[in-house]
N, CA and C atoms as an extended XYZ file, in Angstrom:
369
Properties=species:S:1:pos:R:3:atomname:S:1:resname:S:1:resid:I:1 pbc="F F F"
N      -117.572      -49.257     -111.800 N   UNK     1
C      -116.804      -50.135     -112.669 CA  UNK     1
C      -117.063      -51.597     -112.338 C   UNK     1
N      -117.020      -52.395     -113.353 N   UNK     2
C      -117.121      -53.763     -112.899 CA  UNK     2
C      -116.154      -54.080     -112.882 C   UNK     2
N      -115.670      -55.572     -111.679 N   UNK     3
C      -114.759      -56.389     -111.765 CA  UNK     3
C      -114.591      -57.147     -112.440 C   UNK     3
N      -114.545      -57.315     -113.966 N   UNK     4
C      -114.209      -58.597     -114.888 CA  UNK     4
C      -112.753      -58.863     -114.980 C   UNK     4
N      -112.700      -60.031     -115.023 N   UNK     5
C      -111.203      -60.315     -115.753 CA  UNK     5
C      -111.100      -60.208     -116.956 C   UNK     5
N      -110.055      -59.312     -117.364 N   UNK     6
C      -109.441      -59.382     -118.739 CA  UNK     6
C      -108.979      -60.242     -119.525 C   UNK     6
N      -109.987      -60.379     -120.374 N   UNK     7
C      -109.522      -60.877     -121.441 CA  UNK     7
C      -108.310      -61.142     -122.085 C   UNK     7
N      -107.300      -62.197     -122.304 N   UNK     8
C      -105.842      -62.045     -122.616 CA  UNK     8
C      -105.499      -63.133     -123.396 C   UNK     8
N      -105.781      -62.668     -124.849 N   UNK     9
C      -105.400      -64.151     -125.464 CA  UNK     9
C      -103.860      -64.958     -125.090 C   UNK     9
N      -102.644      -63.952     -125.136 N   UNK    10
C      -101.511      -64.320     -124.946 CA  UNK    10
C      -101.717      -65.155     -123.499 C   UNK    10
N      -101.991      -64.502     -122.531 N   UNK    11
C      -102.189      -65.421     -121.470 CA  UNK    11
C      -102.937      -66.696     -121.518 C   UNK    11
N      -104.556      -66.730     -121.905 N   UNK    12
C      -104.904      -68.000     -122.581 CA  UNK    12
C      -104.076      -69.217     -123.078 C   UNK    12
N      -102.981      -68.513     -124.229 N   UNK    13
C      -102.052      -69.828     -125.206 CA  UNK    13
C      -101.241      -70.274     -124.229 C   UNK    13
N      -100.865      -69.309     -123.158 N   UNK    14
C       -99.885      -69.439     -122.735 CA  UNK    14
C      -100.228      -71.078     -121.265 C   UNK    14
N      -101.388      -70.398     -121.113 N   UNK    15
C      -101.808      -71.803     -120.507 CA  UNK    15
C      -102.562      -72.863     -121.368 C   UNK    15
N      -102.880      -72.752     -122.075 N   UNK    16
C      -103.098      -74.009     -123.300 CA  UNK    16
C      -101.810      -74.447     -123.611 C   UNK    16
N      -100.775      -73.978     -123.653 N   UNK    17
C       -99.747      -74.512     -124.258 CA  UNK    17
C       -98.826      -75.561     -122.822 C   UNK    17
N       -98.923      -74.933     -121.455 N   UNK    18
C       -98.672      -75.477     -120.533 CA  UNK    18
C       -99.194      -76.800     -120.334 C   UNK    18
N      -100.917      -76.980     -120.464 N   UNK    19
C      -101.691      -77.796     -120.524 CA  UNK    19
C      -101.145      -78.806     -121.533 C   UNK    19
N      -100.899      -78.433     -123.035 N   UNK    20
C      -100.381      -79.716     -123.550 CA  UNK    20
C       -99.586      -79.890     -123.024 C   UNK    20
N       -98.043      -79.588     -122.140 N   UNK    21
C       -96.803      -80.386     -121.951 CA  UNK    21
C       -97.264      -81.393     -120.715 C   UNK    21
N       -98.592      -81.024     -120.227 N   UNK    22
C       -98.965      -81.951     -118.903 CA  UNK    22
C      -100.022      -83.085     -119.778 C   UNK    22
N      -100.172      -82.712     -120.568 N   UNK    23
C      -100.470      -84.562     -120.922 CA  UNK    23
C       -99.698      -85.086     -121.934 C   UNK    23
N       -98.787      -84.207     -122.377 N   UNK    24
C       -97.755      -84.995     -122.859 CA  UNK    24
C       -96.815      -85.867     -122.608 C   UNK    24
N       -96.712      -85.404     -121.026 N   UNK    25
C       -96.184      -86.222     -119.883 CA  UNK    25
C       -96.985      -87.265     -119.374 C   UNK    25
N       -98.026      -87.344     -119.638 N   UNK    26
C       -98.542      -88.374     -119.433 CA  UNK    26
C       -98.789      -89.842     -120.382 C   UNK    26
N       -98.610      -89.384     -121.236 N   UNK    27
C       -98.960      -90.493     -121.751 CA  UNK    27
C       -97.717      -91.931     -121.884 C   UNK    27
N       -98.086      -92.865     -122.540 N   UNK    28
C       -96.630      -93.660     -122.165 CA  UNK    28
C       -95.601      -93.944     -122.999 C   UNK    28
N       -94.694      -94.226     -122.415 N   UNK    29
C       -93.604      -94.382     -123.319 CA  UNK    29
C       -93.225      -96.029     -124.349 C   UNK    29
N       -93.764      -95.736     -124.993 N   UNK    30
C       -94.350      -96.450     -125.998 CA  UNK    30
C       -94.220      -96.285     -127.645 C   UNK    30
N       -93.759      -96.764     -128.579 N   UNK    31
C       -93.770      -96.546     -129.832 CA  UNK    31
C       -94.266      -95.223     -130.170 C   UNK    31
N       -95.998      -95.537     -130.002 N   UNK    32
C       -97.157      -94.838     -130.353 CA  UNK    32
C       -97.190      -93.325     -129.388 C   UNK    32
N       -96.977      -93.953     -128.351 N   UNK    33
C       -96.859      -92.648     -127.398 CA  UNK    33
C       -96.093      -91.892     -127.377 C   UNK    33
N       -94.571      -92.352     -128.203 N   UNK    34
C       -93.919      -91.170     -128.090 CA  UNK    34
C       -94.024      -90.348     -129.317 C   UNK    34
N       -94.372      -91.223     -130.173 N   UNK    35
C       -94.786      -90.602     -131.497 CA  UNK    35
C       -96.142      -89.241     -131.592 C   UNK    35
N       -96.779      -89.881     -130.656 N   UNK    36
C       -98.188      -88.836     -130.989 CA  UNK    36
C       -97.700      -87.850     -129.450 C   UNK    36
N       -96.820      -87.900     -128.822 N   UNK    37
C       -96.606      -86.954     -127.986 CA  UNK    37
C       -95.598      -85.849     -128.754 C   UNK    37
N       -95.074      -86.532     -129.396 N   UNK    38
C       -93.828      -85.432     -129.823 CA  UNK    38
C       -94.800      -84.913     -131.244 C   UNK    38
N       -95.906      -85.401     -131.706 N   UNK    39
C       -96.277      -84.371     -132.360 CA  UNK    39
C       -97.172      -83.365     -131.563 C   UNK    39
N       -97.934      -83.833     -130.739 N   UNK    40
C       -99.205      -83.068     -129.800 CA  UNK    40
C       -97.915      -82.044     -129.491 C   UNK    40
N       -96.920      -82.397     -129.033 N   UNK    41
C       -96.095      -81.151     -127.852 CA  UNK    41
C       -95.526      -79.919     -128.982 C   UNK    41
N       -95.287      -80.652     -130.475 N   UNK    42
C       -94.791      -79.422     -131.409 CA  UNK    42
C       -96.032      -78.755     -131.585 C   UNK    42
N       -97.342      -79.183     -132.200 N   UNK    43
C       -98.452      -78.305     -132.275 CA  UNK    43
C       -99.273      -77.772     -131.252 C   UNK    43
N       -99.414      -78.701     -130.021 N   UNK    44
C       -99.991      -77.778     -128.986 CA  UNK    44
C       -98.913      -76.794     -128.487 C   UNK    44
N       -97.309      -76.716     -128.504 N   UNK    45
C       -97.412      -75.676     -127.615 CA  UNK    45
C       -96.882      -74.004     -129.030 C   UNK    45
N       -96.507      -74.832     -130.364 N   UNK    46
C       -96.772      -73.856     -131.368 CA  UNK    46
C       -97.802      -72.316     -131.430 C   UNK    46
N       -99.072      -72.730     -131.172 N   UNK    47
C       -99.669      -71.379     -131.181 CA  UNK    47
C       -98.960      -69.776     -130.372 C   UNK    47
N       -98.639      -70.379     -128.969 N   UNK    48
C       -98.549      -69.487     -128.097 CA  UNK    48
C       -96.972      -68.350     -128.746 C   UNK    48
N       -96.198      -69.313     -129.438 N   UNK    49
C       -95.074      -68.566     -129.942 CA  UNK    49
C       -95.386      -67.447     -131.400 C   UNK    49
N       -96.670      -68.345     -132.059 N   UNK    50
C       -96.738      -67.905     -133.517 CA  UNK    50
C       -97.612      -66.835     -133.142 C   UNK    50
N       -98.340      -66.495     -131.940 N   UNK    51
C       -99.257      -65.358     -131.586 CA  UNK    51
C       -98.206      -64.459     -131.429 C   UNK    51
N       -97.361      -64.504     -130.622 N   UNK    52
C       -96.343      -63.548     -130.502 CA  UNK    52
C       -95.743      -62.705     -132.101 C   UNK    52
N       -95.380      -63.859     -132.325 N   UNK    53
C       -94.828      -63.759     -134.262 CA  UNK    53
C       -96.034      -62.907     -135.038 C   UNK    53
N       -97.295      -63.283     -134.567 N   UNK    54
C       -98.549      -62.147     -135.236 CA  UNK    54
C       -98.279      -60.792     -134.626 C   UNK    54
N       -98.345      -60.743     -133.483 N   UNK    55
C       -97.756      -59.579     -132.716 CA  UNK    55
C       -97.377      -58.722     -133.506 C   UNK    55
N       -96.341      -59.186     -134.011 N   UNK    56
C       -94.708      -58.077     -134.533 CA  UNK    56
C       -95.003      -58.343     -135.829 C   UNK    56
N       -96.138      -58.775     -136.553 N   UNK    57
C       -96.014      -58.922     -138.357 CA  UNK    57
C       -94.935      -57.922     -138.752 C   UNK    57
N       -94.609      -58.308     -139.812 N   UNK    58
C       -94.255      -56.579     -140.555 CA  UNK    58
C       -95.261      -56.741     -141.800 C   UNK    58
N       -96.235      -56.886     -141.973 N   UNK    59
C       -97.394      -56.315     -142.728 CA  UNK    59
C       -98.647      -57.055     -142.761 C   UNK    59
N       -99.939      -56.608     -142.989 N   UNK    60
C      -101.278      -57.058     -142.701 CA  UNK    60
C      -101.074      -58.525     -142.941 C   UNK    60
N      -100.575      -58.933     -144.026 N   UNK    61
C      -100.641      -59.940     -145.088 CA  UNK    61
C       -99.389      -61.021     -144.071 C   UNK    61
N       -98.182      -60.424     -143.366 N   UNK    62
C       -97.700      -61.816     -142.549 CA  UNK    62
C       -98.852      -61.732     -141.533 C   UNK    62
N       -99.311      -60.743     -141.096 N   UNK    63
C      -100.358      -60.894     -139.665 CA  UNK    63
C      -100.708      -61.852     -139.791 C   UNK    63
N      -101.836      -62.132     -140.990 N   UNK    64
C      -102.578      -62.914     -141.277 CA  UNK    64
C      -102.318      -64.319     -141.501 C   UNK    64
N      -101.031      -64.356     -142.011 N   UNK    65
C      -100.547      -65.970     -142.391 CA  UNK    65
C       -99.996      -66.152     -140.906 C   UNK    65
N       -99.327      -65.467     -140.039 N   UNK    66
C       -98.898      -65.682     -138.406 CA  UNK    66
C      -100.189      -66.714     -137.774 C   UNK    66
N      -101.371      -66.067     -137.847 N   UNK    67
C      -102.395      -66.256     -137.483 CA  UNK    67
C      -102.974      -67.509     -138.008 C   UNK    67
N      -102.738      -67.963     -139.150 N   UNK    68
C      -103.055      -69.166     -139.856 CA  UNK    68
C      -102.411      -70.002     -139.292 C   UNK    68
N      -100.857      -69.794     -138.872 N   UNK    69
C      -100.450      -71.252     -138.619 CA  UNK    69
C      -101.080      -71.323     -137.553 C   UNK    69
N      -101.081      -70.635     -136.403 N   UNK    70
C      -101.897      -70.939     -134.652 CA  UNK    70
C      -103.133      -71.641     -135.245 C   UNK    70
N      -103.702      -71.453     -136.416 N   UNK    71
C      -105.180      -72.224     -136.150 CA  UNK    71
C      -104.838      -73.327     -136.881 C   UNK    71
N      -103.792      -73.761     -137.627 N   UNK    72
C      -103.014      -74.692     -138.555 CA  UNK    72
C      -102.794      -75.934     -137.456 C   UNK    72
N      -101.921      -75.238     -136.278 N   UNK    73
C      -101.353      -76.246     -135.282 CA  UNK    73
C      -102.553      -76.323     -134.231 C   UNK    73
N      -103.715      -75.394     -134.498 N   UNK    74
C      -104.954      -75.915     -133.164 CA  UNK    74
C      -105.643      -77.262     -133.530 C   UNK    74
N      -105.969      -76.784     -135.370 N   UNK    75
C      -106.491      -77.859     -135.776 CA  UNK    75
C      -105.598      -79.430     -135.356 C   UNK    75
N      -103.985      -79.599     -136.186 N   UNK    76
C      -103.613      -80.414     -135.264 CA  UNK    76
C      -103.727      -81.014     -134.084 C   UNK    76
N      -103.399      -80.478     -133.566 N   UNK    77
C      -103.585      -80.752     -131.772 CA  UNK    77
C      -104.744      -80.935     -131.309 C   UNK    77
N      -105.589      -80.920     -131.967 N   UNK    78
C      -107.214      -80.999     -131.884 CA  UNK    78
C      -107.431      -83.250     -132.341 C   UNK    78
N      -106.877      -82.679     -133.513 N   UNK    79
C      -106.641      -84.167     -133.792 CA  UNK    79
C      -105.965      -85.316     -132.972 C   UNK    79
N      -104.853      -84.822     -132.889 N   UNK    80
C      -104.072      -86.003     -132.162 CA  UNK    80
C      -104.563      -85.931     -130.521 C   UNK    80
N      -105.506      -85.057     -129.750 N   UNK    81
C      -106.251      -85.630     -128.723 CA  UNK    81
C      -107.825      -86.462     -128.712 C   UNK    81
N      -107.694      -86.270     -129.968 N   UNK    82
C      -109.122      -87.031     -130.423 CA  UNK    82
C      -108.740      -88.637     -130.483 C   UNK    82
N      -107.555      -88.911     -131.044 N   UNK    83
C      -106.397      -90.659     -131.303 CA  UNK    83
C      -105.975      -90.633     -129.652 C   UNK    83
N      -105.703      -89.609     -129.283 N   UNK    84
C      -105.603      -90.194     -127.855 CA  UNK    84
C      -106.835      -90.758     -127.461 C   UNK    84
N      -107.653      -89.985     -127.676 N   UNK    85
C      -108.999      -90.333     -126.796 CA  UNK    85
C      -109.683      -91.823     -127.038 C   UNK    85
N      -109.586      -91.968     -128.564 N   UNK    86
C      -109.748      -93.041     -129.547 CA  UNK    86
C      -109.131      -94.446     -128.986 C   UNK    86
N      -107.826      -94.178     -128.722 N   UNK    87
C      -106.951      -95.724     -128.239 CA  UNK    87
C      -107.301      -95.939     -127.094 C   UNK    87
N      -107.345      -95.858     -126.454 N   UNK    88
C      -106.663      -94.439     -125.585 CA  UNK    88
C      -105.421      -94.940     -125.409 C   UNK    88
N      -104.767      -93.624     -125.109 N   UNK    89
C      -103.588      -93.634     -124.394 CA  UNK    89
C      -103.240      -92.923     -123.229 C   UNK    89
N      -104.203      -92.533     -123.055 N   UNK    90
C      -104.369      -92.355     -121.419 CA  UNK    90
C      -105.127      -93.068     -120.612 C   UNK    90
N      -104.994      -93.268     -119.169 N   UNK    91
C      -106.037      -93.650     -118.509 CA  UNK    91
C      -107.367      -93.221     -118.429 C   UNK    91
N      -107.119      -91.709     -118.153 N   UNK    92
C      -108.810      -91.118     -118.247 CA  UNK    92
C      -108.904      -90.488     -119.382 C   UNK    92
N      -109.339      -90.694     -120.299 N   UNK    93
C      -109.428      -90.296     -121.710 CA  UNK    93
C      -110.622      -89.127     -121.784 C   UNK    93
N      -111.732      -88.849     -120.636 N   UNK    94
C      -112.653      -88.425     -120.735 CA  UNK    94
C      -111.626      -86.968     -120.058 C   UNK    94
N      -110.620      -87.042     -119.741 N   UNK    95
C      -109.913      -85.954     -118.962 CA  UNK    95
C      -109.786      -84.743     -120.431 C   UNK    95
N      -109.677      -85.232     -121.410 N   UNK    96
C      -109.270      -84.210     -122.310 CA  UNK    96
C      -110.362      -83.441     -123.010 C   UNK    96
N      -111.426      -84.071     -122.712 N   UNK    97
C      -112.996      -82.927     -122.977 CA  UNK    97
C      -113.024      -81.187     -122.229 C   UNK    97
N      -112.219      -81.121     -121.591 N   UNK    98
C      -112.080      -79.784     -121.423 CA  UNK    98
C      -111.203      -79.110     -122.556 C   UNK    98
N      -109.940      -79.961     -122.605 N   UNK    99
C      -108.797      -79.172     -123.726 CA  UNK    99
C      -109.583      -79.302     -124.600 C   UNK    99
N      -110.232      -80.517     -125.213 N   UNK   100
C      -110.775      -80.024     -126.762 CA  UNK   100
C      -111.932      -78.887     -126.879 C   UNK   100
N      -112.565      -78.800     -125.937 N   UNK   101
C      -113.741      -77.600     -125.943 CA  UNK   101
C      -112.529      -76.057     -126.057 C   UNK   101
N      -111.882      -75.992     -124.937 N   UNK   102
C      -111.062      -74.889     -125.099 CA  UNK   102
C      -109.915      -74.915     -126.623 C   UNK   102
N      -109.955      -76.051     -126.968 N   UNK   103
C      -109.087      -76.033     -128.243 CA  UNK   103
C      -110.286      -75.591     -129.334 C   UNK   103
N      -111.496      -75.767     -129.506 N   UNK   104
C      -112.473      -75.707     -130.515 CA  UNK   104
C      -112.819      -73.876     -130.056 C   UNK   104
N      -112.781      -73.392     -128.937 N   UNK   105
C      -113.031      -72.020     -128.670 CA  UNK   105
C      -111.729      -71.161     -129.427 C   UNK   105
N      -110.954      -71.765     -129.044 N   UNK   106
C      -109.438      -71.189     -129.655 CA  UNK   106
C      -109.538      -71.047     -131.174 C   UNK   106
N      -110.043      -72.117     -131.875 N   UNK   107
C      -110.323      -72.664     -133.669 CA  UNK   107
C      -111.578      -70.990     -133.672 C   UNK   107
N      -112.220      -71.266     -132.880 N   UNK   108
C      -113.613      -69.980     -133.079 CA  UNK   108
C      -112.947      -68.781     -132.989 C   UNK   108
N      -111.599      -68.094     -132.470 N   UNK   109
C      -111.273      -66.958     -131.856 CA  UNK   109
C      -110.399      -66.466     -133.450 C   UNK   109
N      -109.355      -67.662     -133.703 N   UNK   110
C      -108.345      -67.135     -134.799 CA  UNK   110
C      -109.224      -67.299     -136.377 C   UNK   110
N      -110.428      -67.946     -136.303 N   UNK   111
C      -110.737      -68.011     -137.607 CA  UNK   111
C      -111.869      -66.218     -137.487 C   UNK   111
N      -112.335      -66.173     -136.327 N   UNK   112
C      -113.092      -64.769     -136.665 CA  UNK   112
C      -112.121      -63.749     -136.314 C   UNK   112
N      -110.607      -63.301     -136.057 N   UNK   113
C      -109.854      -62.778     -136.057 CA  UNK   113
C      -109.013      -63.038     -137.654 C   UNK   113
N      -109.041      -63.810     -138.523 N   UNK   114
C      -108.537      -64.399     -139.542 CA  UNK   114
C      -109.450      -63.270     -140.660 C   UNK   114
N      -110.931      -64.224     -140.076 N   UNK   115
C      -111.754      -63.194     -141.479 CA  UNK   115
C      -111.708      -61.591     -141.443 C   UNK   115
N      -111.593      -60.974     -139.935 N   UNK   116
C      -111.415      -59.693     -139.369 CA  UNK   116
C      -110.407      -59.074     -140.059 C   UNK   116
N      -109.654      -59.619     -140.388 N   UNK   117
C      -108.140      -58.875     -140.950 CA  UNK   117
C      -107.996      -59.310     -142.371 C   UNK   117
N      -108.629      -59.863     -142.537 N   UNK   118
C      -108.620      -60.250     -144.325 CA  UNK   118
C      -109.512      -58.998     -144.579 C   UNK   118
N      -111.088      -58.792     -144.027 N   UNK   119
C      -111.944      -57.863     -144.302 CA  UNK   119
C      -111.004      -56.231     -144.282 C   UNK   119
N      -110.335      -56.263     -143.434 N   UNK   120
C      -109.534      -54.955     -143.059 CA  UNK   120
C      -108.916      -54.715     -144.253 C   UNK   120
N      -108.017      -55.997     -145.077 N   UNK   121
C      -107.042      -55.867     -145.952 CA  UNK   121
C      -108.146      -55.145     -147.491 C   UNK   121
N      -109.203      -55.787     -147.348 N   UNK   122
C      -109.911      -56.006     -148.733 CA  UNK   122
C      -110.935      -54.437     -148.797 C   UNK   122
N      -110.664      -53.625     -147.726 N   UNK   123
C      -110.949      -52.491     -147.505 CA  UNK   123
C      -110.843      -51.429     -148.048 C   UNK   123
């Protein structure tokens, strides 16, 4: 048997979603900063709850819209670290090139899980 680690999307969001409240905390308290924090903190830590909510659909068709909003609020949150990065409003602005790569892997996971279950429905 090999030793791989398992794969766990829930675990994944669950630390993506941790990850946004730590630079949400960072940034400053400021007009702008609290503004683009209190949206980053509703859409970054959104997915990890609405995966759950896919979880328990009660039919193919909520699965699927469950699943839309997580890539609804990735896209978000994708954005508003890009205006961070842009002003910046952080000090190290180059710090968030990891979240957006793992946020753009996340955009790759729910849109080929998206078409996966549409194909299922149209079956």
């Amino acid at each position: 048997m090999m030793n791989e680690k398992k794969y766990d999307l829930e675990d994944r969001l669950l630390e993506y979603a941790a990850r946004i409240i730590k630079i949400v905390e960072q940034l400053p308290n400021s007009k702008a900063g609290n503004h683009v924090s209190g949206q980053m903190l509703r859409s970054g830590t959104s997915p990890y709850p609405n995966h759950g909510e896919a979880q328990a659909a009660e039919s193919p068709k909520d699965f699927i819209h469950k699943l839309r909003i997580c890539l609804k609020e990735l896209r978000e949150t994708q954005r508003w670290m890009k205006l961070i990065q842009r002003v910046p409003l952080i000090r190290k602005p180059e710090l968030l090139n990891d979240m957006l790569k793992e946020t753009e892997e996340l955009i790759k996971i729910f849109v080929a899980s998206i078409k996966t279950a549409e194909r299922k429905i149209n079956n």
